[in-house]
Structure formats: structure tokens, C-alpha cells
N, C-alpha and C positions, 0 to 999 in steps of 0.2 A: 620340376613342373609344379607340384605343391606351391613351392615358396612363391612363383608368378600367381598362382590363382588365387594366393592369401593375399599377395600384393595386390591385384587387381580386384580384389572385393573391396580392400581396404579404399582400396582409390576411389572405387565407384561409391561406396559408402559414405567418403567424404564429399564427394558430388551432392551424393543426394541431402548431405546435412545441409551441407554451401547452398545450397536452391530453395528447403525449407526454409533457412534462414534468411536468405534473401527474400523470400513472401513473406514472413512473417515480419518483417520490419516494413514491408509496404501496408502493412498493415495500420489504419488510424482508430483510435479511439473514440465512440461516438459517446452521448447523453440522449435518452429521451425519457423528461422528465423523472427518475430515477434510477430506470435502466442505463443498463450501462453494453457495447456491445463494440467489437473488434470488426471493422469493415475494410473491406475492398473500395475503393474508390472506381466508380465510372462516368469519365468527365469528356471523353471526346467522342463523337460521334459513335464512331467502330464499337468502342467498351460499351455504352448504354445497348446501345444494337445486339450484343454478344450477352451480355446482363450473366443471368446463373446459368443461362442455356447448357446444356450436357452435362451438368454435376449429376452427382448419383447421392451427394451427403453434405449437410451443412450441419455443422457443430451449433449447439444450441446460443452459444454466446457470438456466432457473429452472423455478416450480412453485409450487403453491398449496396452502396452508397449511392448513385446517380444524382447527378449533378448538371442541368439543366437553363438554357435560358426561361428566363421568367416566361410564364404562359401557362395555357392546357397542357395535360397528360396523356399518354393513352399508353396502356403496358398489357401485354398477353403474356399467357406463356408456354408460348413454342417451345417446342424440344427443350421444357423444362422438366424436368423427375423431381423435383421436390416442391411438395404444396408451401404456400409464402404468405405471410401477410406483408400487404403494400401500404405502405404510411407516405403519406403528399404533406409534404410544408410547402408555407412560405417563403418570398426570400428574405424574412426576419424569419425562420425558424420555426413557425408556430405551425403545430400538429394540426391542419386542415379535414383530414379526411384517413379513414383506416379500411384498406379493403380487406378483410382476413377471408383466411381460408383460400386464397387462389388455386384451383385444383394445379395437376402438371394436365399438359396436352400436349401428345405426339400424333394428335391427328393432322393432317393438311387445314384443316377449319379450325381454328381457337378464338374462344372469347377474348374480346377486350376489356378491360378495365380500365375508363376515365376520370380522369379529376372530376367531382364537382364545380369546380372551381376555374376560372381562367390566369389563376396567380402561382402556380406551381412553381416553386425553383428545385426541391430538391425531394427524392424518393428515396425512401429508406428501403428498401427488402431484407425480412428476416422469416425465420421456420415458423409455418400457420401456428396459432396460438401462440403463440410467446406475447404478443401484443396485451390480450385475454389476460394471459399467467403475469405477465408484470406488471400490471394497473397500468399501461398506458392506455389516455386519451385523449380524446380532442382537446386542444389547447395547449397542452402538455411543448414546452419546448427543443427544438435540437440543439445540442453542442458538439462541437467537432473542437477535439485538442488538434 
């Protein structure tokens, strides 16, 4: 009986590495302007819609990506628990607009947050102030390896 419940931790164990390591290689490496920061990508409908919704913890080095027809913005954050700053590029990359500080809201009613801009392609989300703490600003360009 031991030896199955050593076997089967071990098993489960290796599941659970197989799975972190399978995220973390979906994992892409961004640029904004000398930050540097490990993203999720959200590119289809579903994933933007879903965004950080239900995390409880974002690591201070990454964030997730949205990926957008060109246009306006509009981002809340529903059943979001971690406060975010929101950075709007272009579809040349260039840092347009920084919303920080987005609170979380689990109320039924949440603010919006819009572009300024009607040329959005891409939103960055990362942990409120990091934007502040890493000298990003407007102008500042994205890169994506």
C-alpha cells in the first residue's frame, strides 16, 4: 500500500511539473521600452473576454498580452483580484496610453477603462505600479520575441 501511494504521488507530481512546464513555454517574452516581462497571450475572442479574470497572484515579472483588431479599447475588471496597470499600443507598438492602478471588482457594476485613442492593436496587463517602478511611458515601444 505505501509503495502505490509513493507511486502515485510521484505520478501526480510529474503531472503537475508536465503542466507547469507546458505554461510556461506558452509563455512569450515581451519589451516595453526596457522592461522586460514573460506574457500570456490573448488573441481570440474567448481569451481577451477571460483576460486575468479569477487569478488570485501575478508574479511581478509577467502579464498578459491581448491582441486585438485595430480600433478602440474598452477593458474592466470583472472578477478580477489583482489591481493592473493597462498599457494601449499601436499596431506599430508604440506605448499610446497607461491606465495604472485599475482596482479588482467583484461587484455586478465595474468601471470601464477606454482607449483614448481609436488605434488600439494591442494591451499589455501587468501588476498596478510596475509601469511607475520601471520608467515606462508613453512612446516607449513593444516587442514581442
Amino acid at each position: 500500500m505505501k509503495i502505490q501511494f509513493g507511486a502515485t504521488a510521484l505520478l501526480l507530481g510529474s503531472i503537475a511539473l508536465a503542466v507547469e512546464s507546458a505554461n510556461a513555454l506558452d509563455l512569450k517574452r515581451v519589451t516595453v521600452g526596457s522592461a522586460t516581462f514573460r506574457v500570456e497571450m490573448a488573441i481570440t475572442p474567448q481569451e481577451r473576454e477571460r483576460g486575468l479574470m479569477f487569478r488570485r497572484e501575478l508574479p511581478g515579472d509577467r502579464g498578459m498580452l491581448f491582441v486585438q483588431p485595430p480600433g478602440p479599447a474598452v477593458f474592466w475588471m470583472k472578477n478580477t483580484y489583482i489591481p493592473l496597470d493597462l498599457l494601449y499600443f499601436d499596431a506599430e507598438g508604440r506605448l499610446l496610453q497607461v491606465e495604472a492602478n485599475a482596482p479588482p471588482c467583484v461587484t455586478p457594476v465595474c468601471p470601464v477603462y477606454p482607449s483614448a485613442t481609436a488605434t488600439v492593436r494591442y494591451v499589455l496587463e501587468i501588476n498596478a505600479g510596475e509601469a511607475v517602478r520601471r520608467g515606462i511611458r508613453p512612446g516607449d515601444r513593444l516587442g514581442l520575441e
